[in-house]
Biotite code that builds the C-alpha atoms (Angstrom):
import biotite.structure as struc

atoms = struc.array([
    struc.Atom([13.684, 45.931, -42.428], chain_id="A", res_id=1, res_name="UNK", atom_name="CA", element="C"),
    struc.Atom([12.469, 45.246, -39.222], chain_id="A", res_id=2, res_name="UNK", atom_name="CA", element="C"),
    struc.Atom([14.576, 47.483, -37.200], chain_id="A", res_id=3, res_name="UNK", atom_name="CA", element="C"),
    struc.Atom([12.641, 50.755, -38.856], chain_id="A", res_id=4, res_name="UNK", atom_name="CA", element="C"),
    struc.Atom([9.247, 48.518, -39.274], chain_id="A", res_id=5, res_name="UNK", atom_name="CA", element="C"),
    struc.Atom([9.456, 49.939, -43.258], chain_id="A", res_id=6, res_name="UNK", atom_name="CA", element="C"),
    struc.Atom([9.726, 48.161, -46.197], chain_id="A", res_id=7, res_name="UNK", atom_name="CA", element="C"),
    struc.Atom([13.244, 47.541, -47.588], chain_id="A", res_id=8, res_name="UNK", atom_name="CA", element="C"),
    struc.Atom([12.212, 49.257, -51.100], chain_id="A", res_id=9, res_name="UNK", atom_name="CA", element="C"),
    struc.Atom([11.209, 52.432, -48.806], chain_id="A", res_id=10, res_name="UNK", atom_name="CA", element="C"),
    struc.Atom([14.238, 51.812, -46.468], chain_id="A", res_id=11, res_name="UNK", atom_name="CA", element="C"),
    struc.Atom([16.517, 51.558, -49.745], chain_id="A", res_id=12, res_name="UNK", atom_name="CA", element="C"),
    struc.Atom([15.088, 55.252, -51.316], chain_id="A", res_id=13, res_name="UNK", atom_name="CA", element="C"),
    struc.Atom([15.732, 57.037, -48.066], chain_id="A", res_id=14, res_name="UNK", atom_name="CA", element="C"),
    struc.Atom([19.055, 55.510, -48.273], chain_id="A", res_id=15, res_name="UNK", atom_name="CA", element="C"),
    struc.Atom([19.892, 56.466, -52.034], chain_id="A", res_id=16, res_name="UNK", atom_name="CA", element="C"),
    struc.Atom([18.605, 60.364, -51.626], chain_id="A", res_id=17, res_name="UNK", atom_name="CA", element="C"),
    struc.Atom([21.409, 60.930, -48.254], chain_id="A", res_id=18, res_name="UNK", atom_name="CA", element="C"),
    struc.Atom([23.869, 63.044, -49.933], chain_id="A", res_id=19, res_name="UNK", atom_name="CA", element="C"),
    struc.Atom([26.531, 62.287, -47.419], chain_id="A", res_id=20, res_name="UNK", atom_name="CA", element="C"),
    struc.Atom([25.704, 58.563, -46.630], chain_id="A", res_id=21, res_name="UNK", atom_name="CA", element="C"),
    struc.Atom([29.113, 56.384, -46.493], chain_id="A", res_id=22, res_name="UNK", atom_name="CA", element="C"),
    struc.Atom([29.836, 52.881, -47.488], chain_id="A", res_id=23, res_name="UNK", atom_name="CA", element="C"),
    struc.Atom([32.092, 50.518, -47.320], chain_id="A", res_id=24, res_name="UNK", atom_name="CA", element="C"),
    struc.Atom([33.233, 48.321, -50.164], chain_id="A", res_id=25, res_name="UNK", atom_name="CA", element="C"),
    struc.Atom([30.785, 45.965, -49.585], chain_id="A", res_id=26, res_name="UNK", atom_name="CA", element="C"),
    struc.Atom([27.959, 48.621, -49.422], chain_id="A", res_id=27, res_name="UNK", atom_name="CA", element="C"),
    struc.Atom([27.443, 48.518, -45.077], chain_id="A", res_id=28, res_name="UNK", atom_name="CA", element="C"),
    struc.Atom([26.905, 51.454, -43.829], chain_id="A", res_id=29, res_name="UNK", atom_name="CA", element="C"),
    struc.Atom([29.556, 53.107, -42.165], chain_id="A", res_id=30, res_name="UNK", atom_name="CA", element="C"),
    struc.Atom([28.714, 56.862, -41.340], chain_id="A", res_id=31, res_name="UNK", atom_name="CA", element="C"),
    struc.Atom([26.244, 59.774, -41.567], chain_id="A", res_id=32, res_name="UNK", atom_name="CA", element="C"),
    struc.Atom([27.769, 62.124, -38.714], chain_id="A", res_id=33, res_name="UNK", atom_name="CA", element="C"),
    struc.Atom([29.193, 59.502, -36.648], chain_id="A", res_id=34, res_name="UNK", atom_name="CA", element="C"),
    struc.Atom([31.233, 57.219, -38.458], chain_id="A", res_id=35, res_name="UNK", atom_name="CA", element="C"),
    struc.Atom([34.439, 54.509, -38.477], chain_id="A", res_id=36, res_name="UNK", atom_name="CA", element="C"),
    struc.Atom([36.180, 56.818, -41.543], chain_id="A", res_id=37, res_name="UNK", atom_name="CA", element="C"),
    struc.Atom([39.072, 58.458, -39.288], chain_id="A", res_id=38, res_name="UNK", atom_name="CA", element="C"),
    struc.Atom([38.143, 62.363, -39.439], chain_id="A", res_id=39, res_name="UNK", atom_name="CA", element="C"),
    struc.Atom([39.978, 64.750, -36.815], chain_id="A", res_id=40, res_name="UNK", atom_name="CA", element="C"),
    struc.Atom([37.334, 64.633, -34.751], chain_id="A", res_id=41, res_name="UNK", atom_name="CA", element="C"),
    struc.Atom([37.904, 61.829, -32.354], chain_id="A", res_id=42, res_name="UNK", atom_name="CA", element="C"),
    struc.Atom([35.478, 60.716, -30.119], chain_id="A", res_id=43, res_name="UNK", atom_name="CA", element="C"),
    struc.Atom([35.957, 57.597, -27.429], chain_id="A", res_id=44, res_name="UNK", atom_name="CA", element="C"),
    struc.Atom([33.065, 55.861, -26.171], chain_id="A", res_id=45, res_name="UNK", atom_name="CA", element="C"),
    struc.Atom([33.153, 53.005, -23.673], chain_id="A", res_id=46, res_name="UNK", atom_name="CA", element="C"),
    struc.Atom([36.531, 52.364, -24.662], chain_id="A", res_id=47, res_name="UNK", atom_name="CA", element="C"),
    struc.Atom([35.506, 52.443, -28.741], chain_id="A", res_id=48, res_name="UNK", atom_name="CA", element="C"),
    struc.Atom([36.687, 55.011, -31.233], chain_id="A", res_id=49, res_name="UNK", atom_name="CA", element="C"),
    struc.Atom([34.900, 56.680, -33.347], chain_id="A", res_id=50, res_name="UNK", atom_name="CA", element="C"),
    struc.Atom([34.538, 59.972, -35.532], chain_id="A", res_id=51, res_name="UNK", atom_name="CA", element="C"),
    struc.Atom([32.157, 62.820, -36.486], chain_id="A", res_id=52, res_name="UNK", atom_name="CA", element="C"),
    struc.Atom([32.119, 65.231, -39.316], chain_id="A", res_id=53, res_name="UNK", atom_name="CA", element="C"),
    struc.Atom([32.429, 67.967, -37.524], chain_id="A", res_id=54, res_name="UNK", atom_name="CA", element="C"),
    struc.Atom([32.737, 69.608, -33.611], chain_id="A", res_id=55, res_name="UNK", atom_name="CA", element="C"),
    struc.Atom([29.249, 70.092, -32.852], chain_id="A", res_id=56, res_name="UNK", atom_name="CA", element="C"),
    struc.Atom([28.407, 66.586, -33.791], chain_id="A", res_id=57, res_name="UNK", atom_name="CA", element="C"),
    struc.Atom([31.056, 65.245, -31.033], chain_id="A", res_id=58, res_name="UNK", atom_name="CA", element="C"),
    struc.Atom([29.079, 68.103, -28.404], chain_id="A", res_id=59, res_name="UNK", atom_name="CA", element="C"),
    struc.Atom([25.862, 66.581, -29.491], chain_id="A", res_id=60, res_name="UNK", atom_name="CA", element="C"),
    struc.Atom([26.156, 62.623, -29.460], chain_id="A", res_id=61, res_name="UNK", atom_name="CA", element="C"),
    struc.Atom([26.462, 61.684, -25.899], chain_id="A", res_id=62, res_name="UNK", atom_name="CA", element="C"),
    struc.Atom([23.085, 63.040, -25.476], chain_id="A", res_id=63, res_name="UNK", atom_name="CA", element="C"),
    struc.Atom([21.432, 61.160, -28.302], chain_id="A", res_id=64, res_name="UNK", atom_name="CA", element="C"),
    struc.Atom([23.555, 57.622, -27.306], chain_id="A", res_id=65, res_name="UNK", atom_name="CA", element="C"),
    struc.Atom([23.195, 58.421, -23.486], chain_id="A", res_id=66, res_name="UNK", atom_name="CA", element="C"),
    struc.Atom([26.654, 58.071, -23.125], chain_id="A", res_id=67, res_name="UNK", atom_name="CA", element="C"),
    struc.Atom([29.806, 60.017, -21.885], chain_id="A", res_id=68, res_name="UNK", atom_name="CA", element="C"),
    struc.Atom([32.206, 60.713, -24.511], chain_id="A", res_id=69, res_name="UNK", atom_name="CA", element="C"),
    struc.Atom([35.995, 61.695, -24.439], chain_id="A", res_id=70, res_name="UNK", atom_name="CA", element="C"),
    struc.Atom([36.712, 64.156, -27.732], chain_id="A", res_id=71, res_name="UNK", atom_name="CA", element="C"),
    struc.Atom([39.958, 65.171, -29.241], chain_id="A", res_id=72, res_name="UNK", atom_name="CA", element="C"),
    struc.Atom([40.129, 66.965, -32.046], chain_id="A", res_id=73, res_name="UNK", atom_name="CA", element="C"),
    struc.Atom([43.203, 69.494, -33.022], chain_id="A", res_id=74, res_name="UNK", atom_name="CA", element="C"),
    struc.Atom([42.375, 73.140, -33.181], chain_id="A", res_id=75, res_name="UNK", atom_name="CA", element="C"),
    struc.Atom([41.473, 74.151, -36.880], chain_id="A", res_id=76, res_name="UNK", atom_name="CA", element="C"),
    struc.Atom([44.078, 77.132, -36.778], chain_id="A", res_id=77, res_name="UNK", atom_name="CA", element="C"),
    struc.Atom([46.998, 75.744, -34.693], chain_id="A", res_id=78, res_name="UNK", atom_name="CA", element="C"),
    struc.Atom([46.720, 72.013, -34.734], chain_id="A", res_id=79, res_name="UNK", atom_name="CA", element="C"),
    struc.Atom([46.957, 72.204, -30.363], chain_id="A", res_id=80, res_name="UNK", atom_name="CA", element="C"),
    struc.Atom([44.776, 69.238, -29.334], chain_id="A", res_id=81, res_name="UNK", atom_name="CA", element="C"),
    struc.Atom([41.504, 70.396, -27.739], chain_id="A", res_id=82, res_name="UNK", atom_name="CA", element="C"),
    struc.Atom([40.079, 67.466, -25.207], chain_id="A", res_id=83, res_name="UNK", atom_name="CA", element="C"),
    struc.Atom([36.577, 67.726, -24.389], chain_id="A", res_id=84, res_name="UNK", atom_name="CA", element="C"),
    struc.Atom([34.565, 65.282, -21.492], chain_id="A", res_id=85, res_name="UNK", atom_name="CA", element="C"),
    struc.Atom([31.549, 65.621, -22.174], chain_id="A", res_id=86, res_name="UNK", atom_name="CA", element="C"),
    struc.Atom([28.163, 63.276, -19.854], chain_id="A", res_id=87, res_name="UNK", atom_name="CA", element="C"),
    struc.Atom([24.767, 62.983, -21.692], chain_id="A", res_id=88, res_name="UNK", atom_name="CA", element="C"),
    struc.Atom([23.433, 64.834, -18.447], chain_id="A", res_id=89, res_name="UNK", atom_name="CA", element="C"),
    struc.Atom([25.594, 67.375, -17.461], chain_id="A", res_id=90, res_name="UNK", atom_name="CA", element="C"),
    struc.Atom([27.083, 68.356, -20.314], chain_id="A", res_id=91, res_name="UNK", atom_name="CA", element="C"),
    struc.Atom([30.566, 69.586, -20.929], chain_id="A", res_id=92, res_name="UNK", atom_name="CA", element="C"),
    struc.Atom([32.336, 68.276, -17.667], chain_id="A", res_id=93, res_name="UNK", atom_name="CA", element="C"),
    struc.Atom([36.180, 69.105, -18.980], chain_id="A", res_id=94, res_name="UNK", atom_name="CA", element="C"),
    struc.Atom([37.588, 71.404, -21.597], chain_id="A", res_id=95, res_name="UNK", atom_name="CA", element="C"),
    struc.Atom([41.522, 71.730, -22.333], chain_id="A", res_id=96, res_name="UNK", atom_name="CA", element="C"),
    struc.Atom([42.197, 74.480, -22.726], chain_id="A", res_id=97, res_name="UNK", atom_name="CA", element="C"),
    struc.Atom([39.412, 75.980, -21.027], chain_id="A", res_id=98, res_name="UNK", atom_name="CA", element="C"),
    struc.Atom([39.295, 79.316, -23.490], chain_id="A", res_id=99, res_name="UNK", atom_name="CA", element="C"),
    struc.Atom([38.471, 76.220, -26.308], chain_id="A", res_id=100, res_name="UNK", atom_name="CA", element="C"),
    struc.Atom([35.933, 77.611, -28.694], chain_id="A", res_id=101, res_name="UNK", atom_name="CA", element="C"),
    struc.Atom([33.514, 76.343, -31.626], chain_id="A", res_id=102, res_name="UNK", atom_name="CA", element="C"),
    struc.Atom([32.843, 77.565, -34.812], chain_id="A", res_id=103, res_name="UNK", atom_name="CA", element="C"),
    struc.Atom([29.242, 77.424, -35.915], chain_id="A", res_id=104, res_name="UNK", atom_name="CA", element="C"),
    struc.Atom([27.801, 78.867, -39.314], chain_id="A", res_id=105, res_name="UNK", atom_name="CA", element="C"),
    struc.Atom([24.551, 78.905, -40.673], chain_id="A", res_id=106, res_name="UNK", atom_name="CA", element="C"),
    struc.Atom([23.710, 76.205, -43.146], chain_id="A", res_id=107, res_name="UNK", atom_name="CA", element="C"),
    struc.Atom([22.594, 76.686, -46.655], chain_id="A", res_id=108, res_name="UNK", atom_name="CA", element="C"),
    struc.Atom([20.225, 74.865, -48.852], chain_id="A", res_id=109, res_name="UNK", atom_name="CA", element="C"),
    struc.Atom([22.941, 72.389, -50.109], chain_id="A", res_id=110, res_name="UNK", atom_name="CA", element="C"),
    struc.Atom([22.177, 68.887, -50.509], chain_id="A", res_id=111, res_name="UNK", atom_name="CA", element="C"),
    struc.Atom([25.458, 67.880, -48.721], chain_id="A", res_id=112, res_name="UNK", atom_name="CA", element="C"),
    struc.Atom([25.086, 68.711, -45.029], chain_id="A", res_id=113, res_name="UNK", atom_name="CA", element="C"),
    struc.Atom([28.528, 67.662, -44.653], chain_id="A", res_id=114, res_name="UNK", atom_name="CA", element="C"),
    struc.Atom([29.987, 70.160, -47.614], chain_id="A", res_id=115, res_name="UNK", atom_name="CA", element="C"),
    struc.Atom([27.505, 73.042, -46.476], chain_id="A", res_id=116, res_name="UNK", atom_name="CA", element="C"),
    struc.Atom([28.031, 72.789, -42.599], chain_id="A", res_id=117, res_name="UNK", atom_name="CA", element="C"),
    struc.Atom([30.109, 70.158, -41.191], chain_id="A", res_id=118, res_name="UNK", atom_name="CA", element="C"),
    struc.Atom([32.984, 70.729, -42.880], chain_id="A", res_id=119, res_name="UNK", atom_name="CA", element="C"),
    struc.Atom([33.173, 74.482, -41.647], chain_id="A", res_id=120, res_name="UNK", atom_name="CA", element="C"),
    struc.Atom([32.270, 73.489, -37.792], chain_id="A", res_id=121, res_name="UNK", atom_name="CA", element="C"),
    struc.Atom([35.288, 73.539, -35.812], chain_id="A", res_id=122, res_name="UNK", atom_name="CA", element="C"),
    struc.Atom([37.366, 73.547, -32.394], chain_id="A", res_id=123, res_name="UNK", atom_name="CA", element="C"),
    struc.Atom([39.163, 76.497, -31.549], chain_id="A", res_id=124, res_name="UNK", atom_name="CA", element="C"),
    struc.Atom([41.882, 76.552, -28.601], chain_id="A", res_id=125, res_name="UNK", atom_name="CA", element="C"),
    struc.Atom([40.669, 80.780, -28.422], chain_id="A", res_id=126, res_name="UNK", atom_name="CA", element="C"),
    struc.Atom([38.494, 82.764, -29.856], chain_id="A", res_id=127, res_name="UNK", atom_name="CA", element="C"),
    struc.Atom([41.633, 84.712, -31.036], chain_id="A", res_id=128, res_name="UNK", atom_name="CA", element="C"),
    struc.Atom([42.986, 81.494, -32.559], chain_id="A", res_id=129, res_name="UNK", atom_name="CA", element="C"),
    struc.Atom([39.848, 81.556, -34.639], chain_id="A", res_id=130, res_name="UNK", atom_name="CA", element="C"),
    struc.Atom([39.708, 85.589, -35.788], chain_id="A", res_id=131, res_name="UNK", atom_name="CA", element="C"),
    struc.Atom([41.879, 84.649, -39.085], chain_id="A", res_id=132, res_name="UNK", atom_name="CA", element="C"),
    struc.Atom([39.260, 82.222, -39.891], chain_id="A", res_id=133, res_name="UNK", atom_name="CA", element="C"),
    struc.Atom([36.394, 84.372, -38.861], chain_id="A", res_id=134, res_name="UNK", atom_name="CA", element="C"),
    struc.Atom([37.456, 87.195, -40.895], chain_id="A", res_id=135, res_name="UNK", atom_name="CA", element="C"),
    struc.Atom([37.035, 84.475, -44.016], chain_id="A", res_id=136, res_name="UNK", atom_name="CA", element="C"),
    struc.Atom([33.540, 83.345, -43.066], chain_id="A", res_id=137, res_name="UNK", atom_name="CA", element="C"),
    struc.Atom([31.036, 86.087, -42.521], chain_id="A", res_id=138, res_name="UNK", atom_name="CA", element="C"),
    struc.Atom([27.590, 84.968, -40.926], chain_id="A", res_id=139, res_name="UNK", atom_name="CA", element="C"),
    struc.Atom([30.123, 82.402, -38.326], chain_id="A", res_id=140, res_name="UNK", atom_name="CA", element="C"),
    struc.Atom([30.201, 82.763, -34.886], chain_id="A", res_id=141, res_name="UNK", atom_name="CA", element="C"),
    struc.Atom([32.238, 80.891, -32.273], chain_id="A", res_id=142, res_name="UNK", atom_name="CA", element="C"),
    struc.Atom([30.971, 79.717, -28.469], chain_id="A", res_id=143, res_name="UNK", atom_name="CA", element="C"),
    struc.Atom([32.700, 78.547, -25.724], chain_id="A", res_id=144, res_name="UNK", atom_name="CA", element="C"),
    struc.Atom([32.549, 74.425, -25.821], chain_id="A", res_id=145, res_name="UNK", atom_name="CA", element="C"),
    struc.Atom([29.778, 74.934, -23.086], chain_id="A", res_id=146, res_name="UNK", atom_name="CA", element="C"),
    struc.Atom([27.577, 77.219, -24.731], chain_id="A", res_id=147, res_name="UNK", atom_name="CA", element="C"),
    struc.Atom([27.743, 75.119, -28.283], chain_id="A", res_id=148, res_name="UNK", atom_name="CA", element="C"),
    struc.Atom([27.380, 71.831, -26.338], chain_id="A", res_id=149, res_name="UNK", atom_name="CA", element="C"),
    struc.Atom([23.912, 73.430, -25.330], chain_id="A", res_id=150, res_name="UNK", atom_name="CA", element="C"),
    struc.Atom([23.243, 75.062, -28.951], chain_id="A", res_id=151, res_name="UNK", atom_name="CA", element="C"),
    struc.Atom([24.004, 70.922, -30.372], chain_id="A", res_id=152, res_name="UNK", atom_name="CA", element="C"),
    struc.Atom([21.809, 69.748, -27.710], chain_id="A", res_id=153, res_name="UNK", atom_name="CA", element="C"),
    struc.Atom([18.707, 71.905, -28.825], chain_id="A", res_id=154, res_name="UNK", atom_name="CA", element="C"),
    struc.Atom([19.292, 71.415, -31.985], chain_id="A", res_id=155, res_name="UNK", atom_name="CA", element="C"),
    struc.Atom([19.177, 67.556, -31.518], chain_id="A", res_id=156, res_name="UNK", atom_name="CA", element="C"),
    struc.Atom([15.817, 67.817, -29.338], chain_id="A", res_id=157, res_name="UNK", atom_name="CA", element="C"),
    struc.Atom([14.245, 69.793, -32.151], chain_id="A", res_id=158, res_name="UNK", atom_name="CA", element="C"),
    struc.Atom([15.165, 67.223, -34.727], chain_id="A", res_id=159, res_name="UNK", atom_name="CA", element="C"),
    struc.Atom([13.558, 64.040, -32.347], chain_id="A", res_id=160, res_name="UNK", atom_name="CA", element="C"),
    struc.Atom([10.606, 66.430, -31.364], chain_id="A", res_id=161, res_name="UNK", atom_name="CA", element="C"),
    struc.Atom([7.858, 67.090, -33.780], chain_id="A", res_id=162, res_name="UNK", atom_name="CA", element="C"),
    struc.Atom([5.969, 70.431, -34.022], chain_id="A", res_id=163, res_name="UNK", atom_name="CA", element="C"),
    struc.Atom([3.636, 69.997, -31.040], chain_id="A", res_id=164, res_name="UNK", atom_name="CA", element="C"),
    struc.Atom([6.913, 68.841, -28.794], chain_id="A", res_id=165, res_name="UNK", atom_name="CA", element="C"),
    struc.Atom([6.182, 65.145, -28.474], chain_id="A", res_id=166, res_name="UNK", atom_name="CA", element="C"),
    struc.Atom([9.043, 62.610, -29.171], chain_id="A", res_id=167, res_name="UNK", atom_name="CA", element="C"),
    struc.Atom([8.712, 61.439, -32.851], chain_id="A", res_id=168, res_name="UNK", atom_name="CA", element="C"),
    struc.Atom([8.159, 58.004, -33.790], chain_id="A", res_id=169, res_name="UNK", atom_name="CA", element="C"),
    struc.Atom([9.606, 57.880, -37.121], chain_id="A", res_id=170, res_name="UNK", atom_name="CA", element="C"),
])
Protein backbone atom coordinates (compact mmCIF):
# COMPACT_ATOMS: atom_id res chain seq x y z
CA UNK A 1 0.00 0.00 0.00
CA UNK A 2 1.97 2.73 -0.94
CA UNK A 3 -0.21 5.52 0.04
CA UNK A 4 0.39 4.56 4.03
CA UNK A 5 4.11 3.13 3.11
CA UNK A 6 2.73 -0.28 5.21
CA UNK A 7 2.36 -3.52 4.11
CA UNK A 8 -1.06 -4.56 2.73
CA UNK A 9 -1.26 -7.60 5.39
CA UNK A 10 -0.72 -4.70 8.15
CA UNK A 11 -2.93 -2.24 6.13
CA UNK A 12 -5.66 -5.14 5.89
CA UNK A 13 -5.64 -5.85 10.09
CA UNK A 14 -6.07 -2.19 10.85
CA UNK A 15 -8.83 -2.37 8.44
CA UNK A 16 -10.63 -5.60 9.87
CA UNK A 17 -10.40 -4.35 13.79
CA UNK A 18 -12.51 -0.62 12.71
CA UNK A 19 -15.74 -1.35 14.26
CA UNK A 20 -17.53 1.20 12.19
CA UNK A 21 -15.59 0.86 8.83
CA UNK A 22 -18.18 0.85 5.72
CA UNK A 23 -18.11 -0.93 2.47
CA UNK A 24 -19.55 -1.11 -0.46
CA UNK A 25 -20.60 -4.26 -2.24
CA UNK A 26 -17.55 -4.64 -3.78
CA UNK A 27 -15.57 -4.15 -0.48
CA UNK A 28 -14.18 -0.09 -1.34
CA UNK A 29 -14.22 1.81 1.28
CA UNK A 30 -16.83 4.18 1.63
CA UNK A 31 -16.89 5.85 5.19
CA UNK A 32 -15.40 6.09 8.70
CA UNK A 33 -16.90 9.63 9.79
CA UNK A 34 -17.12 11.10 6.48
CA UNK A 35 -18.78 9.03 4.11
CA UNK A 36 -21.07 8.70 0.61
CA UNK A 37 -23.95 6.61 2.86
CA UNK A 38 -26.66 9.56 2.99
CA UNK A 39 -26.88 10.33 6.93
CA UNK A 40 -28.73 13.71 8.00
CA UNK A 41 -25.79 15.31 8.28
CA UNK A 42 -25.08 16.93 4.99
CA UNK A 43 -22.05 18.47 4.24
CA UNK A 44 -21.11 20.27 0.63
CA UNK A 45 -17.67 20.65 -0.34
CA UNK A 46 -16.47 22.29 -3.55
CA UNK A 47 -19.68 21.61 -4.99
CA UNK A 48 -19.55 17.60 -3.72
CA UNK A 49 -21.86 16.05 -1.18
CA UNK A 50 -21.06 14.24 1.38
CA UNK A 51 -22.05 12.97 5.00
CA UNK A 52 -20.77 12.51 8.59
CA UNK A 53 -21.96 10.44 11.44
CA UNK A 54 -22.63 12.91 13.49
CA UNK A 55 -22.58 17.13 14.07
CA UNK A 56 -19.28 17.53 15.45
CA UNK A 57 -17.72 15.60 12.67
CA UNK A 58 -19.30 18.22 10.01
CA UNK A 59 -17.68 21.24 12.71
CA UNK A 60 -14.46 19.38 12.54
CA UNK A 61 -13.66 18.40 8.78
CA UNK A 62 -12.98 21.60 7.05
CA UNK A 63 -10.08 21.93 9.27
CA UNK A 64 -8.58 18.52 8.65
CA UNK A 65 -9.42 18.81 4.50
CA UNK A 66 -8.53 22.63 4.54
CA UNK A 67 -11.62 23.32 3.05
CA UNK A 68 -14.86 25.42 3.60
CA UNK A 69 -17.84 23.41 4.06
CA UNK A 70 -21.66 24.22 3.77
CA UNK A 71 -23.66 21.81 6.53
CA UNK A 72 -27.30 21.06 6.78
CA UNK A 73 -28.51 18.87 8.98
CA UNK A 74 -32.28 19.00 10.57
CA UNK A 75 -32.53 19.71 14.24
CA UNK A 76 -32.70 16.32 16.25
CA UNK A 77 -35.94 17.54 18.17
CA UNK A 78 -37.89 19.54 15.53
CA UNK A 79 -36.62 18.48 12.17
CA UNK A 80 -36.02 22.74 11.34
CA UNK A 81 -32.95 22.66 9.05
CA UNK A 82 -29.87 24.07 10.81
CA UNK A 83 -27.22 25.53 8.00
CA UNK A 84 -23.83 25.94 9.16
CA UNK A 85 -20.69 27.80 6.91
CA UNK A 86 -18.08 26.85 8.31
CA UNK A 87 -13.79 28.02 6.70
CA UNK A 88 -10.89 25.75 7.88
CA UNK A 89 -9.48 29.17 9.32
CA UNK A 90 -12.00 31.06 10.78
CA UNK A 91 -14.25 28.78 11.84
CA UNK A 92 -17.98 28.96 12.02
CA UNK A 93 -18.64 31.96 9.55
CA UNK A 94 -22.74 31.42 9.40
CA UNK A 95 -25.22 29.71 11.65
CA UNK A 96 -29.16 29.59 10.88
CA UNK A 97 -30.62 30.03 13.30
CA UNK A 98 -28.06 31.69 15.19
CA UNK A 99 -29.35 30.21 18.84
CA UNK A 100 -28.30 26.59 16.84
CA UNK A 101 -26.77 24.35 19.43
CA UNK A 102 -24.74 20.90 19.64
CA UNK A 103 -25.08 18.09 21.66
CA UNK A 104 -21.88 16.54 22.89
CA UNK A 105 -21.60 13.49 25.41
CA UNK A 106 -18.82 11.78 26.75
CA UNK A 107 -17.79 8.60 25.04
CA UNK A 108 -17.58 5.23 26.58
CA UNK A 109 -15.30 2.34 26.11
CA UNK A 110 -17.44 0.84 23.24
CA UNK A 111 -15.85 -0.57 20.32
CA UNK A 112 -18.30 1.29 17.98
CA UNK A 113 -17.43 4.99 18.08
CA UNK A 114 -20.31 5.52 15.95
CA UNK A 115 -22.96 3.53 18.44
CA UNK A 116 -21.18 5.07 21.64
CA UNK A 117 -20.82 8.77 20.41
CA UNK A 118 -21.78 9.69 17.03
CA UNK A 119 -24.98 8.59 17.02
CA UNK A 120 -25.93 10.79 20.17
CA UNK A 121 -24.04 14.10 18.71
CA UNK A 122 -26.49 16.39 17.39
CA UNK A 123 -27.76 19.92 16.01
CA UNK A 124 -30.09 21.74 18.00
CA UNK A 125 -32.07 24.92 16.57
CA UNK A 126 -32.04 26.05 20.82
CA UNK A 127 -30.82 24.93 23.65
CA UNK A 128 -34.54 24.72 24.72
CA UNK A 129 -35.24 22.59 21.65
CA UNK A 130 -32.72 20.21 23.13
CA UNK A 131 -33.92 20.16 27.15
CA UNK A 132 -36.37 17.04 26.31
CA UNK A 133 -33.41 15.29 25.05
CA UNK A 134 -31.09 16.48 27.72
CA UNK A 135 -33.26 15.41 30.43
CA UNK A 136 -32.75 11.66 28.72
CA UNK A 137 -28.97 11.82 28.56
CA UNK A 138 -27.24 12.75 31.76
CA UNK A 139 -23.38 13.53 31.46
CA UNK A 140 -24.54 15.66 27.74
CA UNK A 141 -24.02 19.06 27.31
CA UNK A 142 -24.90 21.32 24.39
CA UNK A 143 -22.63 24.49 22.88
CA UNK A 144 -23.39 27.02 20.67
CA UNK A 145 -22.15 25.82 16.92
CA UNK A 146 -19.13 28.21 17.68
CA UNK A 147 -18.00 26.96 20.83
CA UNK A 148 -18.31 23.04 19.59
CA UNK A 149 -16.68 23.98 16.25
CA UNK A 150 -13.65 24.92 18.60
CA UNK A 151 -14.19 21.81 21.09
CA UNK A 152 -14.07 19.45 17.33
CA UNK A 153 -11.15 21.40 16.36
CA UNK A 154 -9.04 20.51 19.56
CA UNK A 155 -10.09 17.43 19.60
CA UNK A 156 -8.84 16.85 15.96
CA UNK A 157 -5.31 18.57 16.79
CA UNK A 158 -4.93 16.20 19.71
CA UNK A 159 -5.62 13.18 17.59
CA UNK A 160 -2.77 14.41 14.64
CA UNK A 161 -0.44 15.60 17.57
CA UNK A 162 1.48 13.11 19.55
CA UNK A 163 2.31 13.52 23.29
CA UNK A 164 5.22 15.96 22.98
CA UNK A 165 2.90 18.22 20.40
CA UNK A 166 4.66 17.45 17.14
CA UNK A 167 2.51 16.49 14.05
CA UNK A 168 2.40 12.62 13.86
CA UNK A 169 3.66 10.74 11.05
CA UNK A 170 1.66 7.71 11.20
Amino acid sequence: MAATGRPLAEVREVLTGLADLETDDQGRIVGYGLTCVPTVHRLEVNGRLLYTWCALDTLALPSVIGEAVSVESPCHATGTPVRVSVDPKEGVTNVEPATAVVSVVERCAAPSVRESFCNHVHFFVSDEAARPWLAGHPGAQIFPVGDAQQLSRSLVDALLTDDRGAARSD
